[in-house]
N, C-alpha and C positions, 0 to 999 in steps of 0.2 A: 406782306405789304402788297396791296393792290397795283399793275402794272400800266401803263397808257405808255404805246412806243408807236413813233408815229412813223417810222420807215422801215420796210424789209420788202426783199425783192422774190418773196415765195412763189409769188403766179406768176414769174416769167419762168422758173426753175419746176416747177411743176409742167406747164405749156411746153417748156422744150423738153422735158422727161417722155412725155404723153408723145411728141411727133416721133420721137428718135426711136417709138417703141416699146418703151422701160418703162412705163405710170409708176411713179411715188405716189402712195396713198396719203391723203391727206392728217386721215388719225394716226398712221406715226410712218415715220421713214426714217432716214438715213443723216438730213438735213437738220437746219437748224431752229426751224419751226415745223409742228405740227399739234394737231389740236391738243392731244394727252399733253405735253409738254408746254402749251399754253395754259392747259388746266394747271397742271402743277406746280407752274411759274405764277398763281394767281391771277390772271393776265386780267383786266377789266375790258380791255378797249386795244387791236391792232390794227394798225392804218398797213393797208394790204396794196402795195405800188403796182399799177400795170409800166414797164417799164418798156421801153423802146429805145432798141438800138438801130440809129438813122442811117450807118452805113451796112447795113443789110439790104443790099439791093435787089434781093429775089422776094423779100418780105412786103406790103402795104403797110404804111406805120401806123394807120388809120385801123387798119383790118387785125394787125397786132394787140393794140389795144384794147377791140371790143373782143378778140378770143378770149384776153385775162379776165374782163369784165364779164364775158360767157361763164367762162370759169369759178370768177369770184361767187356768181350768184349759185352756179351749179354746186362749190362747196357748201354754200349758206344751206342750201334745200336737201342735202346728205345729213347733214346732222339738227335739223329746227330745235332739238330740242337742248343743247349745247351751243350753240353760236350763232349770233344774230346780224343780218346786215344795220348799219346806220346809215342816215342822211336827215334825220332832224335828230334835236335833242329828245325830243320823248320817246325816239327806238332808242336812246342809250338808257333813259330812267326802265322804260319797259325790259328791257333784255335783263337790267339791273336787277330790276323784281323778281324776274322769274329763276335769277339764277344762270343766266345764260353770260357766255362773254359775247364783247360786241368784236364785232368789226366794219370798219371803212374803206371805203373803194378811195384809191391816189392816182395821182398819176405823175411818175417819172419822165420827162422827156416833152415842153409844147408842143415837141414839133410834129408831133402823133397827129395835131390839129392840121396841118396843112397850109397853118394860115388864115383857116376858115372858124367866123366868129359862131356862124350856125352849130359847126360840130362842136364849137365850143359847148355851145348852149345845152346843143343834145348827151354829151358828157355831165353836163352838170342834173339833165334827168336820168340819167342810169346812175345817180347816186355819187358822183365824182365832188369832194370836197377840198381837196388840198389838189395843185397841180406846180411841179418845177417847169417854170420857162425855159432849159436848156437841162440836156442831160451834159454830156464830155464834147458836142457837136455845133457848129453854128447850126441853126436852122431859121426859119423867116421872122422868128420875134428878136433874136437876140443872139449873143457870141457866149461861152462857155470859158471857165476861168483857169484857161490852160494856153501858155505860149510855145509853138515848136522851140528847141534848142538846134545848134548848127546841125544837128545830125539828121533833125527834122521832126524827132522825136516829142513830146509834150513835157517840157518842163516843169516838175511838180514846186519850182519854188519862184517862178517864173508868173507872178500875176498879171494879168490884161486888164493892163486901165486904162485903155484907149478905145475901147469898144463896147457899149453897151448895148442897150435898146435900140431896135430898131422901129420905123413909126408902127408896123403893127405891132409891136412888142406893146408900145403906148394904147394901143386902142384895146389887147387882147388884159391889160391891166384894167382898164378901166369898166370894162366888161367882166372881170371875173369879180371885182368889189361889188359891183351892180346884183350879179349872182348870188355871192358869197360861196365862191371859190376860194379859197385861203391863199395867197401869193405864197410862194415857196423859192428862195433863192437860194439854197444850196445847189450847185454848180453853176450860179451865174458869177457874169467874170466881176470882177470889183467895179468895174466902169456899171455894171449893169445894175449893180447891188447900188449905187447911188442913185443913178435914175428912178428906180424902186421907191428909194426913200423918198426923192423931193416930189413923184409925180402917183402917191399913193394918200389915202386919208385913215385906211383904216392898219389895224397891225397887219405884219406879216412877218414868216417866219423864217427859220435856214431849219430845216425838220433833220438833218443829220450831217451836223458841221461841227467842230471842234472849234478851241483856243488857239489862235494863228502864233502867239507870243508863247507858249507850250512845246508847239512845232510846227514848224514853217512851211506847211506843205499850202499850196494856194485852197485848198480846198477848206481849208478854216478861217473860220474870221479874225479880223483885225479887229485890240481895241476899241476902236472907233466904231467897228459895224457893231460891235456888241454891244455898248453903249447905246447905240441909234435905233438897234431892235427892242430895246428896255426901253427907254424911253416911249418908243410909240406901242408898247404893252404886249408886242412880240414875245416870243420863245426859241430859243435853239436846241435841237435832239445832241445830246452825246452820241456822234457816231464809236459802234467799237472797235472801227477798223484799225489796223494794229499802222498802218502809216498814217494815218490822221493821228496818232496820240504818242506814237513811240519815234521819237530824230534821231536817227539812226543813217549813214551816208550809203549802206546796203540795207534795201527795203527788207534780203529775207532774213534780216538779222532781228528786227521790230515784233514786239510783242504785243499782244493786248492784252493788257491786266487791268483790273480793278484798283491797283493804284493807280497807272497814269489815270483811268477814267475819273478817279480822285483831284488827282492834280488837274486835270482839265476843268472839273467843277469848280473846283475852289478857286480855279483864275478867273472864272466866268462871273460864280459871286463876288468875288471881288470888283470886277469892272461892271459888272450888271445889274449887280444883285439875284437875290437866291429867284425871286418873284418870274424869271426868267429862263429858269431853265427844268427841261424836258429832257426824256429819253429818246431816240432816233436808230434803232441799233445795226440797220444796215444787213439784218441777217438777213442770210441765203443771196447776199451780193456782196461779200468779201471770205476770205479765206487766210491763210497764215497761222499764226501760232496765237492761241487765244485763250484765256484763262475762264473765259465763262463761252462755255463752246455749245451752248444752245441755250434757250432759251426757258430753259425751265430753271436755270441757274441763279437769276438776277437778288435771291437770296446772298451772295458772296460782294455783291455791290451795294446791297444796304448794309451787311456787316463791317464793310471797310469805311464806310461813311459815318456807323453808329464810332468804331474803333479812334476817328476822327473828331469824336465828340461833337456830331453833327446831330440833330435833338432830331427826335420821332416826328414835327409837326414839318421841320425842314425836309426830310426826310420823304414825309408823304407829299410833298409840295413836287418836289422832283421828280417823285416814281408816278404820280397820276394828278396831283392837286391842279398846276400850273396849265395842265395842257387841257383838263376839265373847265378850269375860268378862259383859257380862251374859243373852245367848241362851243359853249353854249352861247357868246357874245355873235357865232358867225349860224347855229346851227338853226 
């Protein structure tokens, strides 16, 4: 079964491998993506995140993200003849033809931009099609869906619905629809994820967010945003991080299996329908105890779903159909 997973954080995990000395090779390492093992996962299509962490203060988040994007392309030109970059639809048909898997430049974190609608812009010519307004950090668009608790700490069940959008938050939307930047609210706080919705025309999506009613960690959505991204023809990634899918009161007791990620699906079609959901798998940006521990594995996720009596056409809707009908609407 053909794969499209629209989040993993390999080119930051590679980038900081490379400075600290150690380079992981891109065709295979240690981790939870690399190319062999995207071969053998079938993989059609991986959205590859430049991600930025905003309290690095010895870092530029601006200059962090173009090393990944350095990087991304530097991988793409190591192997031309196995994997290809995207940024329109006919590099995915073409790569398709030859036999190549694709991939796509992301970006985790707005606030890589600065603020500034230019770098926006110049983002979206190095090939940037999907970007989250907030990583875990406020920064100049928007607040992130995490409240400290008394100890100071980020409450994972603790949602921010008093903060949204900020006015450039508003302009950096209305500029990425004009683009066709794909909006991405996975980590924006609930407040923000509304603004989204009443001050947006086209879909957008939560690229690796779970069932809030499943498990109540803020980082999944609520009924209602689920509902709200189906309706405007959106999709949400099944993260497989074992606290988004496992409520558990000690995080390192939480597991990630291919059932919960079951039970997340089937809460989603139920509130959403099947038409709305994607893969998002979060590797090489989470860790704990996981039943599909790389990514050549997602063979163990279609079998629990076929065991579910979930039919082959549902099936490939989720592992690459859904996220294929929304790429070529933006690409």
């Amino acid at each position: 079964m053909q794969v499209v997973d629209f989040h993993c954080d390999t080119l930051s995990v590679l980038c900081e491998a490379a400075k600290k000395g150690a380079p992981k090779s891109f065709r295979s390492n240690d981790r939870h993506i690399d190319l062999t093992k995207l071969q053998k996962g079938d993989y059609l299509l991986q959205c590859f995140a430049a991600f930025v962490y905003l309290k690095d203060k010895e870092t530029n988040p601006l200059v962090s993200v173009l090393e990944q994007a350095d990087l991304f392309y530097r991988l793409m030109e190591e192997s031309p003849e196995e994997i290809g970059p995207v940024a329109e639809w006919a590099d995915l048909e073409r790569n398709r033809s030859l036999g190549r898997i694709s991939a796509m430049l992301t970006v985790e974190e707005g606030g890589c931009c600065l603020g500034s609608l230019p770098v926006l812009r110049m983002l979206h010519r190095l090939g940037v099609r999907i970007m989250t307004l907030t990583w875990n950090f406020e920064n100049e668009l928007a607040w992130p869906n995490t409240v400290p608790d008394e100890s100071g700490e980020d409450d994972p069940t603790a949602a921010d619905t008093s903060h949204g959008l900020k006015e450039r938050g508003f302009a950096f939307l209305e500029e990425m629809e004009r683009l066709g930047i794909i909006v991405d609210v996975s980590h924006l706080s609930d407040a923000g994820f509304w603004d989204v919705a009443r001050h947006t025309k086209r879909p957008f999506i939560a690229s690796h967010s779970n069932a809030r009613a499943k498990c109540a960690h803020v980082r999944n959505l609520t009924d209602d945003m689920i509902r709200t991204i189906s309706r405007r023809g959106g999709v949400t990634g099944i993260n497989y991080c074992s606290v988004f899918l496992d409520e558990q009161k000690d995080p390192s007791k939480c597991v990630s299996s291919v059932a919960r990620m079951a039970d997340h699906i089937e809460h989603i079609r139920q509130v959403g329908g099947i038409d709305m959901i994607v893969l998002g798998s979060d590797f090489d940006g989470i860790g704990g105890k996981m039943e599909m521990s790389d990514c050549s594995m997602l063979p163990l996720l279609e079998a629990e779903l076929h065991r579910r009596r979930y039919s082959d056409d549902a099936i490939e809707k989720i592992f690459h159909g859904n996220a294929l009908r929304l790429l070529k609407e933006f690409l």
